[in-house]
N, C-alpha and C positions, 0 to 999 in steps of 0.2 A: 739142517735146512736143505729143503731142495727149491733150490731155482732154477725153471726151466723156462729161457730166452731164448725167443725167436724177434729177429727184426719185427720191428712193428706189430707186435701180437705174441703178449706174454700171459702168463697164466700161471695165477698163485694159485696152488691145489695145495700145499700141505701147509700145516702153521709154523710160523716164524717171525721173531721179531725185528728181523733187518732186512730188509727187501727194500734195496735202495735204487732208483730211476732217474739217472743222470742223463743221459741221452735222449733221442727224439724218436717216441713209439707211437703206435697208430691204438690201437685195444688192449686195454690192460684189463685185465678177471682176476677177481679176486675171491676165491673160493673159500677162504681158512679163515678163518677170527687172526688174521696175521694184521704186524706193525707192516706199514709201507710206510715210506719216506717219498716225494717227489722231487727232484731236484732241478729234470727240465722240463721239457714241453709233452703233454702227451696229449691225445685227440681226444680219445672217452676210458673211462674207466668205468666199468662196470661191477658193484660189489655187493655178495650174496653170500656173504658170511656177517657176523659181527665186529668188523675188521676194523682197524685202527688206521686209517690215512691222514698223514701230514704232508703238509705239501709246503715248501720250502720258501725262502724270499722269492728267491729266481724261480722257484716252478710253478707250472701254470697248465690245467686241465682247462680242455674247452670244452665238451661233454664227461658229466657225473650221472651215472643211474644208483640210485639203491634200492636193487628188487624187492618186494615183500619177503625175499629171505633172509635181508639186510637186516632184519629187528636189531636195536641196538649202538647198531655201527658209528662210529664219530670220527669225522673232518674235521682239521683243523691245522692251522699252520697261517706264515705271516701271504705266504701265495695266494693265488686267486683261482676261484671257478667260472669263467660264463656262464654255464647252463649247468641247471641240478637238477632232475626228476627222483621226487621221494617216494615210493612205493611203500614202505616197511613204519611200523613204529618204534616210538622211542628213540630215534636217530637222532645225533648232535652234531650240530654245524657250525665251526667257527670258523669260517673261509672271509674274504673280502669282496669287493666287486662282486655279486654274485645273482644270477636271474634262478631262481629256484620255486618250481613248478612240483607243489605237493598234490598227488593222488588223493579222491575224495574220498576213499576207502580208508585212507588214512586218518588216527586218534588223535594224533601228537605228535610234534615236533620238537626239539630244540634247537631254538637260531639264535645264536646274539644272549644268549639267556633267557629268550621270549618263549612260550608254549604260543606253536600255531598249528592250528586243524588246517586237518584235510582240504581239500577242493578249491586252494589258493593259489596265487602267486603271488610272490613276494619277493622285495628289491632289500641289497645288502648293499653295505656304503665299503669305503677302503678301510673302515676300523671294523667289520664286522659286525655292525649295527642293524637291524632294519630300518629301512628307509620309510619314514611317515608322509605322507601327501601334504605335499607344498614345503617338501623340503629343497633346497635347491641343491644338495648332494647327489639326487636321485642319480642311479644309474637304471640304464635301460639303452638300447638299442638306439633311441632316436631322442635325446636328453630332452628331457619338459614336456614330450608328450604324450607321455604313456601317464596311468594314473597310478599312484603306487597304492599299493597293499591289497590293488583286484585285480583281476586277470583280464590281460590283453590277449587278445587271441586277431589272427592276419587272415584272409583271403582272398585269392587269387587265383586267374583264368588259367595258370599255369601249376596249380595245385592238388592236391589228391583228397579225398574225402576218406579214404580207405590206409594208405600209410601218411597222412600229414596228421601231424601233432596241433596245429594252431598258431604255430610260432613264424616269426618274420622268416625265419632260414627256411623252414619246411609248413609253408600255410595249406589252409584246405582250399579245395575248390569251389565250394557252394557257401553261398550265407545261410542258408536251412541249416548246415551242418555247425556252421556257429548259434544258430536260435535252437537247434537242440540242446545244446552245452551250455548256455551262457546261463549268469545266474545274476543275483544285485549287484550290482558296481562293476558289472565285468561291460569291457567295451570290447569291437569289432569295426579290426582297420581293414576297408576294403580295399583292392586294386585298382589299376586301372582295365577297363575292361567292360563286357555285355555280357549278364548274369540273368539267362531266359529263364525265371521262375518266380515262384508265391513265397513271399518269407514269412512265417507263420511262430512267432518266438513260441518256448511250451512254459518260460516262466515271466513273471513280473517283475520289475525292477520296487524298489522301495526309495517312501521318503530321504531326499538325501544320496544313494546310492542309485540310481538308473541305469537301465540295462541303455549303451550306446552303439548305434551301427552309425558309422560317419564314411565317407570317403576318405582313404589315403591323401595327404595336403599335395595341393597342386594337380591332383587327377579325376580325368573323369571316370567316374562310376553310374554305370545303367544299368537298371534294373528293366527290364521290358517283358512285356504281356504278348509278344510276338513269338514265333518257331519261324525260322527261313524255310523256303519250300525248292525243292528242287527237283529234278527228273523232267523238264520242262522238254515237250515236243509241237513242233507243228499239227498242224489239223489234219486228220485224214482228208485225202482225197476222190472224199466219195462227196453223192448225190447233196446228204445229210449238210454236211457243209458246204454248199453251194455258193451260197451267199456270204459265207465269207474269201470268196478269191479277192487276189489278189493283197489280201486283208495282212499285217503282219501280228494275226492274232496266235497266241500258243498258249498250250494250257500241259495242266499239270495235277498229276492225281493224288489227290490229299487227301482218298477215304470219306467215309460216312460217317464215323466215331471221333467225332468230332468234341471238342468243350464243351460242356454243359452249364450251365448257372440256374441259379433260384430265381423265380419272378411271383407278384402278387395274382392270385387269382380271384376273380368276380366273384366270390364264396369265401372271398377271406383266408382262403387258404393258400399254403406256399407250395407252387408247383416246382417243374423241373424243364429246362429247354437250351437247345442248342444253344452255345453264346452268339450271339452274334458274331457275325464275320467283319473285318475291318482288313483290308487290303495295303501293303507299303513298299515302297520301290525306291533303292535310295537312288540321289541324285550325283551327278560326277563332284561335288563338293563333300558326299557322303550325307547329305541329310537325307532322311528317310521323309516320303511325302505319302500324309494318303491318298487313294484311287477314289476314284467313284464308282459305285455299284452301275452298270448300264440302266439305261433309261432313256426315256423319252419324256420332252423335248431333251436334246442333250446340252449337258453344260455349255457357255460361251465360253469361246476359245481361248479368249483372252482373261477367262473369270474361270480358269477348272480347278482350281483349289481354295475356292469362295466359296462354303456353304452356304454362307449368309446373307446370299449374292440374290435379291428379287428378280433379275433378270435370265437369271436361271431356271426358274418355275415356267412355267405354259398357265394361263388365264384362261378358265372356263367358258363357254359362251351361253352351258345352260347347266343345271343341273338339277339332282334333289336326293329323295331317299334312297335311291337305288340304282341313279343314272347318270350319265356324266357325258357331255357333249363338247366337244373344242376344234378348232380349227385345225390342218393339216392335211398331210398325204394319204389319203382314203386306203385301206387295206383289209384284203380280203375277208369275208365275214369271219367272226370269230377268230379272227388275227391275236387279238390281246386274250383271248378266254386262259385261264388260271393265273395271268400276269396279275400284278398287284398293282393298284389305284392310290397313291396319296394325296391325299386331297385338305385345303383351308378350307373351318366352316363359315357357308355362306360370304356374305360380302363384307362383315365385319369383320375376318379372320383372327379370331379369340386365338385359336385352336386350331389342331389338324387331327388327323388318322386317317386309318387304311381299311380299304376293302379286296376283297377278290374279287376277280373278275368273271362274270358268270358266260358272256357274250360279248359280241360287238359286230355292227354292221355299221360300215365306214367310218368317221369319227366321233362314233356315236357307241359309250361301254355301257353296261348291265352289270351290275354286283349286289354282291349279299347285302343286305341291310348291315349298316354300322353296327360298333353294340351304345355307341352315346348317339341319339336320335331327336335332341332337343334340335331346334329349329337353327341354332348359334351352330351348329359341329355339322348339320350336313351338307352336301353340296349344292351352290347354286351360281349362277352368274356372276364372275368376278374372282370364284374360288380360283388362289393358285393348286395349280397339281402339278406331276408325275407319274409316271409308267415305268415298273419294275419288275426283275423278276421275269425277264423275257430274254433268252438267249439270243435271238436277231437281234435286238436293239445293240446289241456288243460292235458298236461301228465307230467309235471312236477313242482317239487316245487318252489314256489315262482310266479308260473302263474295265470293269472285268465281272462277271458271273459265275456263279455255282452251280454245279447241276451234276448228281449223279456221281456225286465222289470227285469231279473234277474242278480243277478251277481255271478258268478261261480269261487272258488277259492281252490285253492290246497296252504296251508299257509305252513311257511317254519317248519321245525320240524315235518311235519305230524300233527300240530296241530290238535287237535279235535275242532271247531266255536259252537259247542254245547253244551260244557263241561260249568262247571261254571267258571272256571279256565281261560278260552277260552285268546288269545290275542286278542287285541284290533284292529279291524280293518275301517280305514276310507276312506273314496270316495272324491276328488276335487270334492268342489260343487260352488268355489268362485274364480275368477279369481284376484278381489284384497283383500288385506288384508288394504289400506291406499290408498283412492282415491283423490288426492288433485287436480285432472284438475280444472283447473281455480281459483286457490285458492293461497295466496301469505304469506308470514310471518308466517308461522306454522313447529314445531320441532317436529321432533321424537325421541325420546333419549331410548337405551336401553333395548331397546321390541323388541322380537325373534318373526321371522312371517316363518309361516311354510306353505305348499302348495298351495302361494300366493304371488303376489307382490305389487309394488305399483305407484300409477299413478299420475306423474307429466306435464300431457301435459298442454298445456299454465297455468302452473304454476311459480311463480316467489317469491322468497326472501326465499324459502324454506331448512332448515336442516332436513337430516336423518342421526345418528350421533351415534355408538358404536352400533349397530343394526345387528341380524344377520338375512339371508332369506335364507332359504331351499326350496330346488325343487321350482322352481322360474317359470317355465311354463310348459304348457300340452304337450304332445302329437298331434300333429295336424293330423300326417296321417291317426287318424283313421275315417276322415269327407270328407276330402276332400286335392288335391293334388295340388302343387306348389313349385316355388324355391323361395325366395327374390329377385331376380332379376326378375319377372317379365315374368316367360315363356320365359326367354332369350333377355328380351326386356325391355330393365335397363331405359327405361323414363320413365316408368312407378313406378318406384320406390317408389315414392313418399308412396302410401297407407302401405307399409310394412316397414316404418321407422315410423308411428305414433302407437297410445295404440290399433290399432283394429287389429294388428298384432298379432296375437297366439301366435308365438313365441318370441313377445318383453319380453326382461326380467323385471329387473325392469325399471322404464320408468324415465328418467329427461328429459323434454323437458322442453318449456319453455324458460326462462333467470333467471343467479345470481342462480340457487340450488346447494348445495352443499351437495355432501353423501361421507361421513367420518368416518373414525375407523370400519368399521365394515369389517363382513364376512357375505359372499354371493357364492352361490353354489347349482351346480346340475341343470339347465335347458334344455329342449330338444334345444331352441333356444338359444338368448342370454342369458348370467348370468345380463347384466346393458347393458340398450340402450341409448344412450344420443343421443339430438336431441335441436335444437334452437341455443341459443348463450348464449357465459359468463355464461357456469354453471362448474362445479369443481367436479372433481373425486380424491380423495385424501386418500393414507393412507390405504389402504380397501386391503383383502387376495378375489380374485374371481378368482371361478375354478370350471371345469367339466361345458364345456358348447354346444352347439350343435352336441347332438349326433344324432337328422336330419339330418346332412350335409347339410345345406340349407347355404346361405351365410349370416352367422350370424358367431358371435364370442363371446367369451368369453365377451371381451367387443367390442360393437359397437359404433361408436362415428359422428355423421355428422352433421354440420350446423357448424358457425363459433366462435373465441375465446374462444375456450373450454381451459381447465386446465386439464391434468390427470397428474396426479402427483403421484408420490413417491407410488405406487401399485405394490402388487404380484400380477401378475395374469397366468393363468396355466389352461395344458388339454383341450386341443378343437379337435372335430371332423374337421374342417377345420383349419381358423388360428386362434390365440390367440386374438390378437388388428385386427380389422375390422377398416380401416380407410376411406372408400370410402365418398367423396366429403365434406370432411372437409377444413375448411379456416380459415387463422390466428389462428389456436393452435396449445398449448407446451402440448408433452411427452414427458414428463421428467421423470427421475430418478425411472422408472419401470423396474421391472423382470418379463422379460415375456419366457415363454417356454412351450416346449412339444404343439407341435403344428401339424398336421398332423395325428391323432389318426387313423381317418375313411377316407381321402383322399388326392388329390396329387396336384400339382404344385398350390403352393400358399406360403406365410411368414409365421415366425411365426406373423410379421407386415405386413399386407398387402392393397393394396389401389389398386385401376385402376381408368384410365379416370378422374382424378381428379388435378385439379389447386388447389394447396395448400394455393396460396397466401400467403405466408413466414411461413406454418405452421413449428415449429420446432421440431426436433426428437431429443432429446440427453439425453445424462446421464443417459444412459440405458441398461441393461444388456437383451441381446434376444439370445438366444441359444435355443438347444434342437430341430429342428424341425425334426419330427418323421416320416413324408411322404417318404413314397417308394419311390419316385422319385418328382422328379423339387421342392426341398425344399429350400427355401431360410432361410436368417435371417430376413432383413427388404426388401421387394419386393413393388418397386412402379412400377404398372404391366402397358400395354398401354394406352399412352396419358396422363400422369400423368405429373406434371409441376412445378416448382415454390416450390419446400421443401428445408428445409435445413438439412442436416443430420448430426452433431458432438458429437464427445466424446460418441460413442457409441459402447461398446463390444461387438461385436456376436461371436459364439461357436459352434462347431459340427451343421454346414450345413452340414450336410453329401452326399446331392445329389444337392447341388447347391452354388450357391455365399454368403459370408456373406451379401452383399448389392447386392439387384439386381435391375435394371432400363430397363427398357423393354422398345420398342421403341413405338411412338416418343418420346424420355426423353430430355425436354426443361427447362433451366433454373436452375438447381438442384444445390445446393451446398455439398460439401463432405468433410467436416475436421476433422481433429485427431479422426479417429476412430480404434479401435485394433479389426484386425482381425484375427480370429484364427479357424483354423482348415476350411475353406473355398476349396469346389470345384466348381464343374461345366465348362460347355462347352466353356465359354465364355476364358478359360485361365486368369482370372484375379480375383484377388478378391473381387476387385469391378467391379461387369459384368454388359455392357454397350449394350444394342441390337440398330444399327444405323436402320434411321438414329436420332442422337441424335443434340443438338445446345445449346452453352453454357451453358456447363456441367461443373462445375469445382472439380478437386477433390486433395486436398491439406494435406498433413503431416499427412495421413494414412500409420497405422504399420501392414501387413499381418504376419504370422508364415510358410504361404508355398505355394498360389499361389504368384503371383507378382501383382504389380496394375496398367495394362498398357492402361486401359482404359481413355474419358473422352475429350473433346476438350481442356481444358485448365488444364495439370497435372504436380505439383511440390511438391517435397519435398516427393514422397511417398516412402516406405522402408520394405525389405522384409530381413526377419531374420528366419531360422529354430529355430536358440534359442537366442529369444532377453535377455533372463535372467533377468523374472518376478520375483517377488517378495514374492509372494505366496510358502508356504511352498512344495508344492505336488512337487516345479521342483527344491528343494536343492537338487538331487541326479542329477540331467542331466548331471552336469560336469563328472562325474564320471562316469555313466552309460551308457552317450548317448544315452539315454532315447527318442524318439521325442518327442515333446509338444504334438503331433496329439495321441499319445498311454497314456498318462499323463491323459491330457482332456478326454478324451473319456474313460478312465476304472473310471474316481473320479467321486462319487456321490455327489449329493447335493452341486457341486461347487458356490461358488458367485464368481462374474465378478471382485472383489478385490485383488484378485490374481493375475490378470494381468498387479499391477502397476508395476513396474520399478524398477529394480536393480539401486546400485548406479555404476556398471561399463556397463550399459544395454548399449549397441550400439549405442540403438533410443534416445537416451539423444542428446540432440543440432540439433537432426537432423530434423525440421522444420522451417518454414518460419512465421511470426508477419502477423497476420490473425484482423483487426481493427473486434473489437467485441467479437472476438471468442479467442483470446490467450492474451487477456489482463490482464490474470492473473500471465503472466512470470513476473520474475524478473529481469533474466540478458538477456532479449532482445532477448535468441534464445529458441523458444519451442520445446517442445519433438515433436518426432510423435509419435502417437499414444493415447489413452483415456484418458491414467496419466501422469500428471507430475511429476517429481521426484521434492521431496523436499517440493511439496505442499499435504493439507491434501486428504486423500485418500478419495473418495466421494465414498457412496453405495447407491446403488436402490434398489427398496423392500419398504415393508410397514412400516419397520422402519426407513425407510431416511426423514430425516428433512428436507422442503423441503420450510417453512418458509421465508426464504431468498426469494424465488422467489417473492412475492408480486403477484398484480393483472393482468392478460392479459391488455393491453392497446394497441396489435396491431394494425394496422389502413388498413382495409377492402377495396381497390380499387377496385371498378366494371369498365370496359372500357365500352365505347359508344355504344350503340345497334343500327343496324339498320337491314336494312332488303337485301335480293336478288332476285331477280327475277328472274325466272327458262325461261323469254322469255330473259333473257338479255342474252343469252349463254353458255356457256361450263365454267364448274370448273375443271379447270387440276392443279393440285400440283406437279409440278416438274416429270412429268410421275413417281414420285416416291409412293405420301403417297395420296389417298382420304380418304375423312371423310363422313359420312353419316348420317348429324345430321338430317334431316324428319323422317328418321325412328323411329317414336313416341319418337324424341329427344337420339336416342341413341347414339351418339357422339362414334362411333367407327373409330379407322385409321384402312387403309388395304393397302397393298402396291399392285399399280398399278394403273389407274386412276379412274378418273368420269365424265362422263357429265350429266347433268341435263336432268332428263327424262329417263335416261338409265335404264333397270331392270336385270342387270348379276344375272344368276341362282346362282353363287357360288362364290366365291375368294378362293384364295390360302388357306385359313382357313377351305374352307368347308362351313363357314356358306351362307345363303343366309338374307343377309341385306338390300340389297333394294331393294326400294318399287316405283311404278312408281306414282313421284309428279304430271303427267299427262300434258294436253298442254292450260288448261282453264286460260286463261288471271289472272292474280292475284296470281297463287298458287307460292306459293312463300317458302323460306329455311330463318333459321332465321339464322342472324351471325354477330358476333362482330367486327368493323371494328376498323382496324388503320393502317392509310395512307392510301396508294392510294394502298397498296398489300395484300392480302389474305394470310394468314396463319396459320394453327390451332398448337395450342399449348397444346391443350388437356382439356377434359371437357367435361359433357355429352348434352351441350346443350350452349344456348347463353348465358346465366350467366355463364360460366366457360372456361376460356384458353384468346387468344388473335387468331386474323382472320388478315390475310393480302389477298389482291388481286392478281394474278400473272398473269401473260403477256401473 
């Protein structure tokens, strides 16, 4: 035998069967197919022979390697190992307590008497067992919350990507470097800490086993879309900066190679462009706030981190297709030339976009033609705008500019960027923060992602779940100009519902994802875009979302069997819920409000052109729309078809109907809904624009118009004081208070208020609806939202929404065929033409059509068609049934129902 001992670092080189380790060593090697015995403590053993280790009652190894030259080797004894890395094959392990981490190169193990492969981890109990999941023996570092029998792997700010292994002692530094490793069932506990990058897994998780990144319990974890910027100087003091004296503006040079992202091009095709810029400055509490791009007029002082803030814009005095005129302080000709123009169109402001600026003499600009030119998008009196993109305008705090590789900022406080003290300031340099396209069974739990979102397009089986996401998309106008719609030409749609949309918020496309419990907020576009089918929006507080005005919403939702459930969501520059060309889905049990921030005639729910196919709207509280005018509650606007809308509160419309149905409204059903505080032109509270075809609207309660609309109307009831149940209207008897002055001065109202007194009027006064009021007892339902006696249901992110189970509606598409523009004239009753050629835009217009015709204009203004021409074949696509033509709404031949007429 030779044993050659040194303190703490021994080395078995030759074979022997007694090599006994009583004392406390640091590295034992084991070079020889030798017996070792343990008997105390040693740190690691290292063995690369086929060597025989037993390790004692009392002894105890904290590090075990057996190298791929270990083939063979076996462990065993009544001692223990913490940590085991198996390199080699064939190796036998009968240790106890034991975290043992097998190489994926690796065939075979033996543990416990178990064969385990390669590319695992695996937990050992105190008998030398493997530990199975949901055993309550588990051993692991942090008892119960590791998952046993797949691989935990840790990361941290204070970690290595290059010597860390993945393990709590020695984690990596990056989550990329755990989404390159992880595999099904394996999870990822992150730190606390700010993780500036794209996590991009390379595998999927599976049914049953999902891949999980969560935050470390009790820590925050951020993911952010930012890089800090530093090397900050004052302005030279030359000529060039003149006009900034005295200014405490300092900039900072960040290069020209800047982020890139994918955007939709007017040819369908996907281009390439700067990402947009997004500027952050934390605050002495450490929250990070965004800046504002300079501009004119400039934010109000007391309103500069209010995008959504009307009082923020400048109001047009004139305008049109190429000119733009506003009050203010006259400057030099061509003052604004290359600065950028954004501008609402016309006086109804739908919509906005941007121009360049070609000229300007005094307050009066010249720019290129838009590229959407319809009469709705361009400028004219009333338009709000902006002035961007102009290095002078940088004259107030919280502004900042690009220019030339530099970035120029004036921080809030007057900070000094020079100081040591300085606050912290970062630039969007990443547009995701969690890229799962094409990726299926993977959780995100609890990790805060800050100037960045995340990307579920053909994604499936995916959670994101108690997560929050700040500022959620860029700025688009400062690259390039457009609306969502298409330049006014909504078949085109298509590219600005997937992730190359700038202003998609966060993304679930795909099928089966679910994003749950969290908060979400602050995007130029959307706050959450859903898209595909059978995904779930549940549970979630989302607000503050296109302050573009683009036709984007807080949340946007298209393609079929979706789930939104039981969400707050709030503040949008247009409407709140975007519902266009959805099918077979339920919202439910959402507060939605404060809708209208930046523009006009729209819902705080709103849809056009859209066959619902039995989507359902109920149990939901929508109030507040803030639009100067044509403001509804729930607005399903022309050609829209086939929804069902009950048991749903709306509140202070103040310039329009609680429910509104814009013509042609085909199909729609309308029960027990309360409606309150409701105007508009239509005289009715549920307003009906004809011509309309079975419409039915049944045991709806109004507080002050009447509800005389609808083809088939029963049971509906109009009361100035139904005598709700909510405390705010115990003084009415007395006061004579109206509801309309009640409602309108309470803040922070919920829709629960509106249930029903026991001597309310509306008690009995409905009809037995199969489906819809099967929840009576005695056979006669209330009209309106509540019923008395049963329990009061609330919407909001606290409503349990449980009960509802899975979508299961069932999707009928009608027969396609085609037309042909030689076969004659399409007349619809001289009353309604539709114009589906126009790159699919499925618009009605009242008045006719024939095939081949090119009218400059319609009653609208717009100019929509286009001439199909007389070449044999050119043909309109349309859904047939029977022998008649009829469009029932839809932007195209997958959506409505087409008859033939005579």
């Amino acid at each position: 035998m030779s044993d050659q001992t040194i303190k703490f670092d021994v080395i078995v080189e030759k074979q022997s069967d007694d090599v006994i380790f009583e004392g406390t060593y640091d590295n034992v090697i084991l070079l020889s197919e030798s017996k070792v015995v343990i008997k105390g403590k040693v740190n690691a053993v290292n063995i690369e022979a086929a060597a025989e280790l037993e390790i004692s009652p009392d002894g105890e190894v904290t590090y075990l390697v057996v190298s791929n030259k270990g083939k063979g080797a076996v462990i065993a004894g009544e001692g223990s190992v913490k940590n085991a890395t198996i390199e080699a094959n064939d190796v036998t392990l009968e240790t106890r307590k034991t975290k043992i981490i097998i190489d994926e190169t690796v065939d075979r193990v033996m543990i416990g008497g178990e064969v385990v492969l390669g590319g695992t981890i695996v937990f050992v109990d105190d008998q030398g067992n493997i530990v199975k999941p949901g055993n309550e023996n588990s051993y692991n570092d942090s008892p119960g919350t590791l998952p046993a029998s797949d691989n935990t792997y840790y990361v941290a700010t204070t970690g290595s990507d290059t010597t860390g292994d993945g393990s709590k002692n020695n984690p990596w530094r990056t989550i990329q470097k755990a989404a390159d490793t992880m595999v099904a069932g394996d999870t990822t506990v992150i730190r606390e800490g700010i993780y500036e990058e794209t996590v991009k897994p390379s595998q999927s998780g599976e049914e049953g086993k999902a891949i999980t990144y969560k935050a470390a319990d009790g820590e925050k974890v951020v993911v952010s879309g930012a890089d800090t910027v530093t090397g900050w100087e004052e302005l030279p003091d030359t000529s060039e900066f003149a006009w900034a004296q005295n200014k405490p503006i300092y900039r900072a040079y960040i290069g020209t190679d800047l982020a890139t992202t994918t955007y939709p091009k007017i040819d369908g095709t996907v281009g390439t462009k700067q990402l947009a810029l997004d500027v952050y400055v934390q605050n002495s509490n450490g929250i990070e706030q965004q800046m504002n791009q300079a501009r004119y007029p400039n934010m109000q002082a007391d309103k500069l981190y209010d995008k959504l803030e009307l009082d923020n814009y400048g109001a047009l005095v004139d305008g049109g297709m190429t000119f733009a005129e506003f009050n203010g302080e006259n400057k030099p000709n061509d003052y604004w030339k290359d600065a950028t123009i954004m501008y609402t169109g016309s006086h109804v402001r739908w919509s906005a976009q941007t121009s360049i600026i070609t000229g300007s003499v005094n307050n009066r600009v010249t720019f290129d033609a838009p590229l959407a030119k319809e009469w709705h998008r361009i400028a004219a009196p009333q338009s709000r705008f902006y002035i961007f993109n102009k290095l002078e305008e940088l004259d107030a705090q919280t502004e900042w500019h690009y220019e030339d590789g530099y970035l120029y900022l004036w921080a809030p406080n007057d900070a000094d960027l020079t100081a040591g003290a300085a606050p912290k300031v970062s630039i969007k340099q990443r547009k995701w923060a969690f890229d799962l396209s094409n990726k299926d069974y993977i959780n995100i739990e609890g990790i805060q992602v800050f100037g960045a979102s995340a990307n579920l397009e053909d994604a499936h089986y995916n959670v994101i779940s108690d997560t929050q996401f700040k500022y959620i998309s860029s700025d688009p106008w400062i690259h390039f100009t457009y609306s969502r719609g298409g330049w006014g030409d909504h078949a085109t749609i298509s590219p600005w519902w997937d992730s190359t949309w700038t202003d998609v918020g966060v993304y679930i496309g795909g099928s089966h994802n679910v994003l749950e419990n969290s908060l979400l907020e602050n995007s130029f576009g959307d706050v959450v875009t859903v898209k595909g089918s059978n995904n779930t929006v549940r549970n979630n507080i989302m607000r503050n979302g296109n302050s573009n005005v683009t036709e984007a919403g807080v949340l946007s939702v298209i393609g079929s069997n979706h789930d939104i459930l039981g969400n707050t969501m709030y503040n949008a520059g247009r409407s709140v819920l975007q519902f266009n060309f959805v099918q077979g889905s339920r919202l439910m049990y959402n507060d939605i409000y404060n809708s209208g921030k930046l523009s006009k005639d729209l819902g705080v729910a709103y849809c056009y052109i859209t066959d619902g196919k039995g989507t359902e709207i109920a149990y939901n509280w929508v109030h507040d729309n803030l639009a100067e005018g044509a403001g509804a509650g729930i607005y399903l606007d022309n050609g829209s078809s086939n929804f069902i809308l009950h048991h749903n509160v709306t509140w202070n419309a103040e310039t329009m109907e609680g429910i509104f149905l814009n013509s042609p409204a085909v199909n729609h059903q309308i029960y027990n809904n309360t409606l309150v505080n409701s105007h508009g032109g239509s005289g009715s509270a549920v307003g009906i624009n004809s011509p309309m075809e079975n419409v039915k609207v049944y045991n709806n309660l109004s507080t002050n118009l009447p509800i005389t609309l609808g083809n088939d109307q029963k049971n509906n009831v109009r009361y100035e004081n139904p005598l709700f149940a909510g405390e705010i209207f115990d003084a009415l008897n007395v006061s004579n208070t109206p509801v309309y002055d009640l409602v309108k001065s309470s803040k922070d109202l919920k829709g629960d208020v509106f249930a029903l007194e026991a001597n309310s009027p509306a008690i009995n006064k409905g009809i037995a609806i199969d489906g819809f009021t099967d929840y009576v007892t005695d056979g006669t339902p209330d009209a309106g939202a509540y019923e008395y006696g049963q329990e009061v249901w609330i919407a909001g992110h606290t409503a349990d929404v449980s009960h509802l189970g899975s979508n299961n509606k069932e999707i009928i598409y009608p027969e396609m065929r085609r037309y042909n523009n030689t076969d004659g004239e399409l007349v619809f009753n001289n009353k309604w033409y539709y114009n589906p050629f126009h790159a699919g835009t499925g618009y009605f217009f009242h008045d006719r059509m024939i095939a081949g015709a090119k009218p400059e204009t319609n009653n609208h203004g717009d100019s929509r068609f286009v001439d199909i021409g007389d070449d044999i074949g050119a043909a309109l696509a349309f859904t047939f049934k029977g022998r008649d033509i009829t469009l029932y709404g839809g932007r195209g031949p997958d959506f409505g129902q087409v008859k033939k007429l005579h």
